[in-house]
N, C-alpha and C positions, 0 to 999 in steps of 0.2 A: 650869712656871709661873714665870714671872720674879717676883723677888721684889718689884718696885717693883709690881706690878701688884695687890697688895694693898691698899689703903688703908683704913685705921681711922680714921672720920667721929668715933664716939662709942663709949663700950663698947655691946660687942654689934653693933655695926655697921660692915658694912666694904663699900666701895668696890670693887670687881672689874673691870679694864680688860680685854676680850677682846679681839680683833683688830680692832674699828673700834667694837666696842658693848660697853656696861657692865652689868654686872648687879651684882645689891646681896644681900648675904647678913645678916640678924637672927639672932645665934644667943642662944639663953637656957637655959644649961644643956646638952643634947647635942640641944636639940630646933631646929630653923633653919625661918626661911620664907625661901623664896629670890625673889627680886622679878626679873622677866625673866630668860631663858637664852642671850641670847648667838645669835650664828648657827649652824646646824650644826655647819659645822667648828670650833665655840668649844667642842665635847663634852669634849675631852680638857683643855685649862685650866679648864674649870666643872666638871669631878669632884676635880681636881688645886688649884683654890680651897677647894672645902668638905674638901679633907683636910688644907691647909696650915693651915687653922683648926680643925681638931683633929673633923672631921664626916665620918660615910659617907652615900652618898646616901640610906639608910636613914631619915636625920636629917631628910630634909625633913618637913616637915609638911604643906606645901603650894606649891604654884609660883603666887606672884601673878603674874600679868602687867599692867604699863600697857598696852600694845597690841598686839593681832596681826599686827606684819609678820613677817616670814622673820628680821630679824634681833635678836626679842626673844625672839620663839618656839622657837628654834632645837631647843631639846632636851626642850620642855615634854611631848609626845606621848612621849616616848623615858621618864622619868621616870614619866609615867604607866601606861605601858604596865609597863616593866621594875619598877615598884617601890611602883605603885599609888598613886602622888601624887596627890590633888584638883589638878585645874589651874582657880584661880578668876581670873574678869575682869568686868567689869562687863557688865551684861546686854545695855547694846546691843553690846556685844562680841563675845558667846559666836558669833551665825550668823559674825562675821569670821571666828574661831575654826577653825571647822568647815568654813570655805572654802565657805560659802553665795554669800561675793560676795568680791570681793580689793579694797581700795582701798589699793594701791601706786603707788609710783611705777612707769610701764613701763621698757621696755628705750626705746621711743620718745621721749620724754619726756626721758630720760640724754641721748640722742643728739642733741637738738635745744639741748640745756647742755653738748656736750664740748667747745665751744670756751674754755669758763670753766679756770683753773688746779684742777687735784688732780682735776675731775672725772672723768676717762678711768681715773689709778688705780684712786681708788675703785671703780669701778663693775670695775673688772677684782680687784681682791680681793674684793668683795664676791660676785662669781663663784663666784672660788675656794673662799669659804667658803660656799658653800652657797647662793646669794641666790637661784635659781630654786629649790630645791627644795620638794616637795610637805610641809610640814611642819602640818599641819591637825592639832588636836587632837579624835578620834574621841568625849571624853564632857568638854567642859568646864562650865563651871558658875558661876552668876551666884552674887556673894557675897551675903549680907544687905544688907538695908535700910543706913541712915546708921550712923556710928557706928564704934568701934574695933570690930577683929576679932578673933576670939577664936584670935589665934596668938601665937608667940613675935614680941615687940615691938610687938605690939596695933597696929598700922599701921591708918591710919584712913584708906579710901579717897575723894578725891576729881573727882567727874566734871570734865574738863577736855577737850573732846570740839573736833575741829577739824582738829589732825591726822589722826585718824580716827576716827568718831561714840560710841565706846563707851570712847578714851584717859581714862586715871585716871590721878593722881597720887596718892603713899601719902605721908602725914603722920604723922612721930612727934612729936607732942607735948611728952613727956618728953623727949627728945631734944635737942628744936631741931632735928631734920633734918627736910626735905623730898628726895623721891625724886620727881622729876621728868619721867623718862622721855624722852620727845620733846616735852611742850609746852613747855621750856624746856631749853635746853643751855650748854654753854657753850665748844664746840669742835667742827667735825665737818670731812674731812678736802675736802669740796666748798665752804668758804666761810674766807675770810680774817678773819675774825671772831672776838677771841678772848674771852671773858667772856662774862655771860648774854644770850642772842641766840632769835629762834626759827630752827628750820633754813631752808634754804631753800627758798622758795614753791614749789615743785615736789614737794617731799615732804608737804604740808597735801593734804588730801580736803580744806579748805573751810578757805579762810585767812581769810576775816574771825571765822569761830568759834573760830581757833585766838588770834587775835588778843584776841578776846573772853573765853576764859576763862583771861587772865593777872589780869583782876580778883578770879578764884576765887583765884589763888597769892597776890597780896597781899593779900589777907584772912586768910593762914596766919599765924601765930607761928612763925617758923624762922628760925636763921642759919647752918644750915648746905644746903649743895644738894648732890645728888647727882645729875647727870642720866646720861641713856642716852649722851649723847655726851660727849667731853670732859672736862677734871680736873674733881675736887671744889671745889667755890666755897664762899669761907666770905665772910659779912658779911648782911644782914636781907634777907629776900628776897623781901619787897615792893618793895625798892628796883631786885634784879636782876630781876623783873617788869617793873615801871618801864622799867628801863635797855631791856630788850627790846622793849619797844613805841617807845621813841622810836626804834632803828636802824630796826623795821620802818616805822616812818611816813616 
């Protein structure tokens, strides 16, 4: 695990850069909620994060996930299986989960954008790490109602659905951070874009709703962001909401 690839938002929270996606670790005491997993092949630096932070996978409490694609999901089933983790996501989430339906981007869809720059890479590491594999998690599970949850760093889920109908973003409060996932980034390796942006239109199940719930994110109290793509962004972030919606417009 490279050492930059750790980053510390706030106590108890740290920033995790995998091989094109981020996962986020809350730890409070020896107990951790881990937010997204990374793509498959990200297994060996997400057991290799929770131990350079002082955690065995033992530690987790639970794996939030913002959304079910192949590259948040990656080890959430494996965690569950080997270790008995709750895998929680927001309800209209769970059948993505379980691979009732897949709303990805395809292989067709890449192909019809590989004349764009970084797109051909991407989509060839994405490969590599795992991006087809069957990664469905077999018993996942809708978290409560509104509200903080009852884990280390009380992360308080909100619905932000667009990129894919069941996406949440996690709010700490106390903090000032926001864990943003996909509905807001601020770097991915298919778009010249650098600061808070949304991905590009090919990776949205339904881009005027992804569009639409960046009013959810400016509504938060945060000035720190943590997304699934791209470094950590510090400054208010209603304003990189904001900034987001005017590239996409």
């Amino acid at each position: 695990m490279r050492e930059e690839a750790i980053v510390e938002a706030a106590a108890g929270v740290h920033l995790v850069h995998g091989s094109d996606t981020n996962w986020v670790v809350l730890s409070e005491g020896e107990s951790v909620t881990l937010i997204d997993t990374g793509y498959p092949g990200d297994r060996e630096d997400l057991l290799a994060s929770l131990a350079a932070l002082g955690h065995r996978p033992e530690d987790v409490t639970a794996v939030l996930v913002t959304h079910a694609h192949t590259d948040h999901l990656g080890s959430a089933e494996f965690l569950s299986r080997t270790f008995g983790t709750p895998v929680l996501l927001h309800e209209a989430e769970v059948p993505h989960a379980r691979r009732e339906f897949l709303h990805q981007v395809s292989i067709g869809q890449v192909m019809r954008q590989a004349w764009r720059p970084g797109v051909l890479p991407w989509a060839v590491r994405a490969l590599r790490s795992g991006g087809k594999t069957d990664v469905r998690v077999t018993k996942p599970e809708a978290f409560a109602g509104p509200g903080p949850l009852d884990l280390p760093g009380r992360p308080v889920p909100v619905h932000t659905p667009g990129h894919t109908g069941g996406h949440c973003v996690y709010h700490l409060p106390d903090a000032g951070v926001l864990i943003s996932g996909d509905a807001l980034v601020s770097g991915h390796p298919t778009s010249r874009t650098r600061g808070p942006h949304l991905l590009p239109e090919m990776f949205d199940a339904e881009r005027a709703a992804a569009l639409d719930s960046l009013r959810h994110i400016e509504g938060l109290d945060a000035d720190v962001l943590l997304p699934g793509h791209g470094p950590l962004h510090r400054g208010p972030v209603r304003e990189a909401a904001g900034r987001a919606r005017e590239l996409a417009a």
